[in-house]
Every structure is written in structure tokens, then in C-alpha cells.
N, C-alpha and C positions, 0 to 999 in steps of 0.2 A: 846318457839321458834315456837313451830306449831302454837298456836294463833296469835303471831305476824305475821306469814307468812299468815294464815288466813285473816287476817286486811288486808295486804299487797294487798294480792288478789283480796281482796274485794275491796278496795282504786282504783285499777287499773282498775276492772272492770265497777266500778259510773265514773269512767276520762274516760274509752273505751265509754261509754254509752252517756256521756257527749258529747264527740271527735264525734259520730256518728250523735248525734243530730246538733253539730251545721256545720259538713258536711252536713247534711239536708236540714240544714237553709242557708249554702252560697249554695249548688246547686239548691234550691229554688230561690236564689236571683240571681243567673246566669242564670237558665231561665229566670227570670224576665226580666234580660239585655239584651238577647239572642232577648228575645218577642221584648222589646224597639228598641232593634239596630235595629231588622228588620223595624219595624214601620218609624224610622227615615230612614233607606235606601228607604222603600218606599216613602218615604216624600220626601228625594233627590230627587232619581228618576221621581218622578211628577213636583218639582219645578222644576228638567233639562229640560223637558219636557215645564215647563208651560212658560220658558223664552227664548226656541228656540220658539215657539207659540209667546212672546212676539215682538219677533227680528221680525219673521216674520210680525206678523201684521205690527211692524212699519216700514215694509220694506213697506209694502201697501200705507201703511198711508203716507210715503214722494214719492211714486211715484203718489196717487192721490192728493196729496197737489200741486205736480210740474205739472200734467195735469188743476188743476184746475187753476194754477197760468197763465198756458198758455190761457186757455177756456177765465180767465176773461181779458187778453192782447188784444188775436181777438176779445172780444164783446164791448172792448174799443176804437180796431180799426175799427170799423164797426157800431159802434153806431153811433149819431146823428149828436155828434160833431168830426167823425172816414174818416180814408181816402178816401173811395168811398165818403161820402158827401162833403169834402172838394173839390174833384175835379172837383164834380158837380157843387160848386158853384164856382170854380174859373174859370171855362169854358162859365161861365154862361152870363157873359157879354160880350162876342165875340162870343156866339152862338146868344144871342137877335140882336145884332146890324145886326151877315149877314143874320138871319130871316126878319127882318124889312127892310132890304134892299130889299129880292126879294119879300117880301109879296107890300111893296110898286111899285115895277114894276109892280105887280099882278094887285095890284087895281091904279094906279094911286096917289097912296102917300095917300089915304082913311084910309086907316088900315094899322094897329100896332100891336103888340103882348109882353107882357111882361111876366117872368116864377117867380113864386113867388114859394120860399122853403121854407121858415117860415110862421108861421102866429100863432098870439094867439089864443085862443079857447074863442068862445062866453060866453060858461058857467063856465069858468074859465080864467079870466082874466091876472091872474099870469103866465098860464101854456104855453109857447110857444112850436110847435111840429113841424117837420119837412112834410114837404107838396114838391108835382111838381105841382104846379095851375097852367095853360095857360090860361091869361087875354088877349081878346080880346078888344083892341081900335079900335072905328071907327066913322071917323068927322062925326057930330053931334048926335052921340047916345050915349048911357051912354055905360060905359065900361061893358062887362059883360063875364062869365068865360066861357072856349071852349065849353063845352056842350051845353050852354044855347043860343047858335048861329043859325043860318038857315044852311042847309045843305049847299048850295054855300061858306057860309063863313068861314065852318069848313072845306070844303077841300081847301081852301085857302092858311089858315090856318097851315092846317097839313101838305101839302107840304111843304110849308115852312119852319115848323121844321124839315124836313125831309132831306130836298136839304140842308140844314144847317150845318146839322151832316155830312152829307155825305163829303160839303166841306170843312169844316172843319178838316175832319179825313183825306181827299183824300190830301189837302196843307201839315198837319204836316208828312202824308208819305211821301208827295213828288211824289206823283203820280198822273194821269190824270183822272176825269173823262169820262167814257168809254162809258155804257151802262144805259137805264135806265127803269130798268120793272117798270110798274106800273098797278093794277087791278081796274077795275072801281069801285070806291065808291057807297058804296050801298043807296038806297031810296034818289032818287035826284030829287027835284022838274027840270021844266023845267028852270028854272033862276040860279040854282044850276048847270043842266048841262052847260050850256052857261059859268060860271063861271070857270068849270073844264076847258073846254077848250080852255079858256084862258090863263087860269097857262100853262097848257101845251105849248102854243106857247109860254110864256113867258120862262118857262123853255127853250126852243128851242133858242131862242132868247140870252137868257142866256150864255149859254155854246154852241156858236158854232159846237163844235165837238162833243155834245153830240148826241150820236143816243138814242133816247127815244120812246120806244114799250110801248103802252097801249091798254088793255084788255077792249073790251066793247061790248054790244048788242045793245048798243041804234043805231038808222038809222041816229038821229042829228047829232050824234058825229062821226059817219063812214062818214056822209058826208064833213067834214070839214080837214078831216085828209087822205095821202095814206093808204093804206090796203092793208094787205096781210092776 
């Protein structure tokens, strides 16, 4: 009986030893899971992290998507073929005709003015670009563009487009022409001055009730005009 209790003992004691070891080995492997869980909660916690980052960005991302959608709207309204050019050019032929009217009082029906907004490019024949040319006509000269004119015929000229605009703008308000500053044109030969102030009477002539005050040094043109 004592050696069987002996055994017994001993049986119990290799199952305690056994029981202790593989308590060992799961609380081994429960750190393990312990170490892993944390590892994955960090790994949540970052992908939480990396998909409000995501939201955000593409909160960005559709509000410069919506600005850019708006940026390329106005560069389509304002390009070439965009609302300010269209209105330039549908103005454009009842700005030439009341230029060429008073430009024709100016000179005697001699000169003309045309506004050219297109035109192709010499070194590229395909490529049409948007332009404001001012072509100057005048009986028996060849036509050629504002700049390339004698001072006399560029302020002709430029009044013309100028009293244009003016009546133009002043008809569709519905208001009167009133007053009209003008400063002498600069480097005026003597044929040139004589020119200006002709327009000027012509202006005068023009618009009855126009009072027109012009700026000058020259003694020619102080003589031809009151003064104050």
C-alpha cells in the first residue's frame, strides 16, 4: 500500500509538473496575444487616423476640383471666343460706321477707319489670334494701320474713335452729351496742328450743345479758339 501511494504521488507530481509547464506555454502564448492585440490596436488606431487623413484630403481634393471647375468656366468666359470679345465684336460695327461718319465730317469724306480683331499670323498660317488693329483708309493712299500714319491723321483718327465710344455709351444710357476735356496731342507737326483743330470745330459743329474745353500751349491753336 505505501509503494502504491508512493507511485500515486509520484504520478501526481509528473501531471503537477506537466499542468505547470503547459500553464507556461498558454501564458507564453497569452503574452504573445497580449503583444499581437496591442500591435493590431495600434494598427487600428493609425488606419482610424489614416482614413479621417483620407476624408480630409478628399475633402480638399473636391473643393479644389470645384474651384478649378469654376477658374476653367471664367477662362472660358474670357478667352478668345468669351463674353468680353463677343461684345467687342458685336459693338463693332455700329462703333466703325459712327467713327467713319464723324471721321468723314473731319476730312471731307477722305478718310475711313476700319477695327480689325482677328487676323492670322504670318508665320503660322493656321493659327488665328485675336487683335484691336485700327486701319486707317485714305483716297488715294494705300491703306495702312494707326501707328504708321502722320500725327494730323492719328488725331483724326483717335478722336473719332473716341467721340464714338462716347456716343455710343451716352445713346444706349439715354443721356446727353455734356462736356468735353481734351489735352493736346503730343509732337504735332504744323499740318497736324491745323488738323486738330479742325476736328475740334468739327466736334463743335457736331454736337451743338457740346461745350468742349481743350488743353494747349501752342499760340496757333489759342488763336483760332476762345480762352480762358
Amino acid at each position: 500500500k505505501m509503494l502504491a501511494g508512493l507511485e500515486d504521488e509520484g504520478d501526481l507530481s509528473r501531471k503537477a509538473g506537466s499542468a505547470m509547464i503547459d500553464v507556461k506555454i498558454a501564458q507564453d502564448k497569452l503574452n504573445e496575444l497580449n503583444k499581437s492585440l496591442g500591435v493590431y490596436e495600434e494598427q487600428l488606431r493609425l488606419n482610424e487616423k489614416t482614413q479621417e487623413e483620407i476624408k480630409r484630403q478628399q475633402k480638399q481634393v473636391n473643393m479644389l476640383a470645384q474651384e478649378s471647375e469654376t477658374f476653367s468656366i471664367l477662362k472660358s468666359a474670357f478667352s478668345q471666343d468669351g463674353i468680353p470679345h463677343n461684345i467687342i465684336k458685336s459693338m463693332l460695327p455700329m462703333l466703325t460706321s459712327t467713327a467713319n461718319t464723324i471721321l468723314g465730317q473731319m476730312t471731307g469724306g477722305r478718310m475711313g477707319m476700319e477695327f480689325i480683331t482677328d487676323k492670322v499670323l504670318k508665320s503660322n498660317s493656321k493659327k488665328e489670334v485675336a487683335t484691336l488693329d485700327i486701319i486707317i483708309n485714305e483716297y488715294g493712299k494705300d491703306s495702312l494701320p494707326y501707328l504708321s500714319k502722320s500725327g494730323g491723321e492719328k488725331v483724326k483718327a483717335s478722336l473719332s474713335a473716341v467721340l464714338s465710344l462716347a456716343e455710343i455709351k451716352s445713346s444706349q444710357a439715354g443721356i446727353q452729351l455734356g462736356m468735353l476735356f481734351i489735352d493736346e496731342p503730343p509732337f504735332l507737326d504744323a499740318d497736324g496742328i491745323q488738323a486738330y483743330c479742325d476736328a475740334l470745330q468739327t466736334i463743335q459743329s457736331r454736337y451743338s450743345s457740346l461745350k468742349v474745353m481743350a488743353i494747349t500751349h501752342d499760340p496757333e491753336m489759342k488763336s483760332r479758339f476762345p480762352q480762358s
